[in-house]
N, C-alpha and C positions, 0 to 999 in steps of 0.2 A: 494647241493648248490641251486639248484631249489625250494627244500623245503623251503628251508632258506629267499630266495626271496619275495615268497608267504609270509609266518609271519610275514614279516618286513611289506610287506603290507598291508598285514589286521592289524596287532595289533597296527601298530603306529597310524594307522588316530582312529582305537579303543578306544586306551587312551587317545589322545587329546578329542574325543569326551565325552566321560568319565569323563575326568577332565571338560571341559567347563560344562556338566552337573552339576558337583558337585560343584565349582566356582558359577551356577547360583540360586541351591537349595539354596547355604550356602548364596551366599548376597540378596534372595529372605526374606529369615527367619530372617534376623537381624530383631532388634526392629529399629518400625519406629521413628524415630526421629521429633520433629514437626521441623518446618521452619521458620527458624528466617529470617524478613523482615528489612531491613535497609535502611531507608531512607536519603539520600543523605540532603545537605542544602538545595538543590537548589529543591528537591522534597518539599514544601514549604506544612503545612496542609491546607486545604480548609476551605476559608472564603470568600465567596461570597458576592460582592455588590449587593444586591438583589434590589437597586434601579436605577441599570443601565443598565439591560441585559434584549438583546433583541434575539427575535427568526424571521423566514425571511421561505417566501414559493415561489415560483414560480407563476410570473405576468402570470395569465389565459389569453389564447390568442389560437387561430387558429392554428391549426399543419400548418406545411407549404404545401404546394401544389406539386405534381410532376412538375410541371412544373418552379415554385420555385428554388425547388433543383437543378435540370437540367439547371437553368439558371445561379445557386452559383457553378455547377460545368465547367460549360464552362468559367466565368471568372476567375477561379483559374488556368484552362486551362489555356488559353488563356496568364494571366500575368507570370504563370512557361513557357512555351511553353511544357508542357507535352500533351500526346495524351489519353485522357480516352474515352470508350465507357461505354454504360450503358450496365448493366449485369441484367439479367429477374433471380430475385432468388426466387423459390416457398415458403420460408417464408416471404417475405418480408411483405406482406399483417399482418400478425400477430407480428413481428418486428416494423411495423411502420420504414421502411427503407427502400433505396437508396443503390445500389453498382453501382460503376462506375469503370471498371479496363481497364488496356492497353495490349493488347494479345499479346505483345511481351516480354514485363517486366511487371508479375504477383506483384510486391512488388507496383508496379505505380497505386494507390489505390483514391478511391471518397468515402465514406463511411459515411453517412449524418441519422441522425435520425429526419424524418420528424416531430415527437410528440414536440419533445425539442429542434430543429434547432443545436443540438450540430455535430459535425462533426469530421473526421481522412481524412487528403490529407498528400498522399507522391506520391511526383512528381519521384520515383524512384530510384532503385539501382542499378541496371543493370551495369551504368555508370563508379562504384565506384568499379570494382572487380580489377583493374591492381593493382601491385605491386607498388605503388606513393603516394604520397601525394598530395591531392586536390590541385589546385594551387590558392592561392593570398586569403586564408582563411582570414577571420578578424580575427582583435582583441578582445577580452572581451571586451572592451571599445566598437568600432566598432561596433561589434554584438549585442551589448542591443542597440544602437541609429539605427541599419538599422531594428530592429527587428521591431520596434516602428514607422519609418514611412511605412513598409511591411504593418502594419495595417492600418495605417492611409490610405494608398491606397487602399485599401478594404475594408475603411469604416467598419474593424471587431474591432476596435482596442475597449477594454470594458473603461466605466469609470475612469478615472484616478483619482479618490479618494480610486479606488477599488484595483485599479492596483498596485501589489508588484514583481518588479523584484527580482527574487526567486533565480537564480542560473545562469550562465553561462557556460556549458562545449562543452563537445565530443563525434561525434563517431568516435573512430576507429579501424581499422584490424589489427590486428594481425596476422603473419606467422611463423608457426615454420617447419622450411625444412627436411627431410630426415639426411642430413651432421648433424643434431643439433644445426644449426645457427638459429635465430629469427630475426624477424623484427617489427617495428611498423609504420603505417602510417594511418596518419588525414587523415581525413577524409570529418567531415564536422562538422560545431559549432553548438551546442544548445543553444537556449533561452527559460528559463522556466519563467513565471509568474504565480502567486498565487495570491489570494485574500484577502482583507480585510474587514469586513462590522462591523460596530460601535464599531471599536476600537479594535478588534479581529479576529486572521490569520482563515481561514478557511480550513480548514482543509479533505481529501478528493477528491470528487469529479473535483469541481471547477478548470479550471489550463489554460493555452494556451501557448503551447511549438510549437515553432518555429525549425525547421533546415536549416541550410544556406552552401550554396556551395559558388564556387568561385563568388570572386569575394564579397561576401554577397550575390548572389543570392539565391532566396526562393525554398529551394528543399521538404518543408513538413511542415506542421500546423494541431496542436491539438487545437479547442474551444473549450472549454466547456465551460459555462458561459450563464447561463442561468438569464434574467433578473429577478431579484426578489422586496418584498414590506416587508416591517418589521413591528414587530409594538413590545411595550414595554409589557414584562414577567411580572406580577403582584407576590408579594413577594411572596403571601401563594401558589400559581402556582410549586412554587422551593422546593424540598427538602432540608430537614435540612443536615446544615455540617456535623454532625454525620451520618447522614445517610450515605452521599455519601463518608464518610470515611473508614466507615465500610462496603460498597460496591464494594468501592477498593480493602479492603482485602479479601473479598470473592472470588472478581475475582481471583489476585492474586493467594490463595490460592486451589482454583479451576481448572487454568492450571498449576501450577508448584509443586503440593502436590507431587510430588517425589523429588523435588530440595533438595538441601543441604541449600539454602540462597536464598533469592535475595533483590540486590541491586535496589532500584526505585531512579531513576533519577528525570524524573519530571512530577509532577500532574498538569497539566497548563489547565485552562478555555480557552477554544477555540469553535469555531463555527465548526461543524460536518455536513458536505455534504454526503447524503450517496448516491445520483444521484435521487433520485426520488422527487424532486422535495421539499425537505424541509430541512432547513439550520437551526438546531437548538443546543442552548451552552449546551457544554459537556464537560466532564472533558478527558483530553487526559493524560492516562499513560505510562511511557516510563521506560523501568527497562530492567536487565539483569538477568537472570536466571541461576543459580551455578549447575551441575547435578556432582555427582562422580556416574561415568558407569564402569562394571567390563568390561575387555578384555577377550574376548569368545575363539577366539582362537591364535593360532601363540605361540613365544616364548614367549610370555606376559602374557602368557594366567593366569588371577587371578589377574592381577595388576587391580590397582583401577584408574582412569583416571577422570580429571576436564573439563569436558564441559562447556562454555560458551555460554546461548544462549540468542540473544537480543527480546526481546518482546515490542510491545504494545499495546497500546485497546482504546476504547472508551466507556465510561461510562455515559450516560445520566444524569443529577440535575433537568429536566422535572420532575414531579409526573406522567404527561400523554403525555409520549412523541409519536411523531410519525415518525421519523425514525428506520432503523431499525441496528440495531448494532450487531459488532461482536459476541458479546455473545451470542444472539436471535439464540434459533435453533427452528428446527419442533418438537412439541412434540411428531406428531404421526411417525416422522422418524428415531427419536433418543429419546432416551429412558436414565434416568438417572443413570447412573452406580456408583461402587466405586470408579472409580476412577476421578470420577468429584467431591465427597466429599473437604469439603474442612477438611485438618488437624490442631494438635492444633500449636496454634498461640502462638508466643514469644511475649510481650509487646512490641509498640514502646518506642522509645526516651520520645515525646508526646502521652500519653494514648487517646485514642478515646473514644464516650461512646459505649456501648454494643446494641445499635440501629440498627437493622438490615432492610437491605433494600432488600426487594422483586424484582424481574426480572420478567420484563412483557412478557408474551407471545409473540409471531406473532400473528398477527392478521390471 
């Protein structure tokens, strides 16, 4: 019986392991199949008004001063009634940064970038662990008009030609007990804002989310928003449509050369904040990616299984742009392999021309 015990244990995890190996040989060696792309209507193909797009950099100006910031963190103080001290951090000097925290609630944070005046304030969580819901939360309605005069009294409120209220929601906790019971309690409302600059969402960096406790009090404020200057993109400045069509598909093809499909949603011209101080139009791809993955082990083990995974990117129409994009890697960190190749490609709906567009370095 003992013998018996032992063999069962060694050869069964054996053959599973066995089988998964042979499972990963065999759908390693199939032939690869190219990737058929399909685009959606509303993925629309690119044709650029080349006489209306503009690019936007950050208004050169003075970093702020320690003393500055310390006087933007005591009035945030002061209107949450949170308690922040300043925190001495040995990077700060190369940071170009400010930490302000409250030594009894680590989460109760000042956190200020003196280069770009952008800033993170949470007035705390500490407050927020009981099993309850916050008491006397606004409404969505509520929450975007108390979010709007939060700013007006702080004088942070940006541009309202700029200004696109983005979303309205929540945080909240969640409990799941021992017995198997759950619960759910609010917490506290979210107001997000997003950017607009000549006619186009911006995309990125750019945002100022608010959180609000009772009552609509101000429990936390993200700025970013850094003032900027535009000026108009000259035609021959822009890549040709084909080109950045056929750029798409590189990408495309480039992170999902093992899919089975994918679906592209939508190619849309938008403006591209990558935080460094330059706001320039870019094509935003938004698509879904089809994977059939074998099952390695368990009772499944060799079934074929459909991943869905949602993807997007950003794609520069600049000839010389200068932010710097997802794609952009270090050439001397990473190294081009096979499996960044891109595979063959099924024809769209609408054929592209065979115009290829080069990817710029980092600088």
């Amino acid at each position: 019986m003992f013998s018996i015990l032992i063999s069962r244990r060694v050869w069964v995890p054996a053959v599973l392991t066995v089988a998964s190996l042979l499972c990963l040989m065999v759908y390693a060696q199939r032939p690869e199949k190219p990737v058929l792309i399909h685009y959606l209507a509303s993925a629309k193909p690119v044709h650029l008004d080349r006489e209306r797009i503009q690019t936007f950099v950050a208004k050169p100006g003075p970093p702020l001063s320690e003393e500055e910031a310390t006087r933007l963190a005591e009035r945030l103080s002061s209107y949450t009634k949170a308690t922040l001290v300043r925190q001495k951090d040995p990077g700060e000097k190369l940071d170009s940064r400010l930490l302000f925290q409250n030594q009894k609630d680590p989460s109760a944070t000042f956190d200020i970038n003196l280069r770009t005046g952008e800033f993170l304030f949470n007035g705390g969580l500490a407050q927020y662990k009981k099993e309850e819901d916050t008491g006397r939360l606004p409404s969505s309605e509520e929450a975007a008009r108390l979010a709007s005069v939060h700013l007006e009294k702080l004088t942070m409120l940006p541009p309202q030609n700029e200004l696109v209220l983005a979303h309205v929601g929540g945080v909240n906790m969640g409990l799941h007990r021992p017995d198997g019971s759950t619960s759910l309690y609010r917490k506290l409302v979210v107001v997000r804002y997003d950017r607009t600059l000549a006619g186009l969402p911006v995309l990125g960096d750019s945002r100022v989310v608010l959180r609000l406790a009772e009552g609509g009090s101000l429990a936390g404020l993200i700025r970013r928003w850094s003032p900027v200057e535009g000026r108009k993109v000259q035609p021959e400045e822009l890549l040709a449509d084909d080109v950045i069509e056929k750029s798409i598909k590189e990408r495309l093809l480039a992170e999902g050369r093992t899919a089975t499909s994918i679906v592209v949603k939508f190619t849309d011209l938008v403006l591209y904040d990558h935080g460094n101080g330059v706001i320039e139009p870019a094509i935003h791809v938004v698509a879904d990616m089809h994977f059939e993955v074998p099952v390695m082990n368990g009772r499944s083990v060799g079934e074929i299984r459909r991943l869905d995974v949602p993807y997007d990117t950003f794609l520069p129409v600049l000839k010389n742009y200068k932010a710097k994009y997802p794609f952009m890697r270090n050439p001397e960190a990473t190294k081009r392999v096979q499996s960044d190749q891109p595979v063959p490609l099924k024809e769209r709906e609408t054929p592209a021309s065979e115009t290829t567009a080069g990817e710029k370095s980092p600088d």
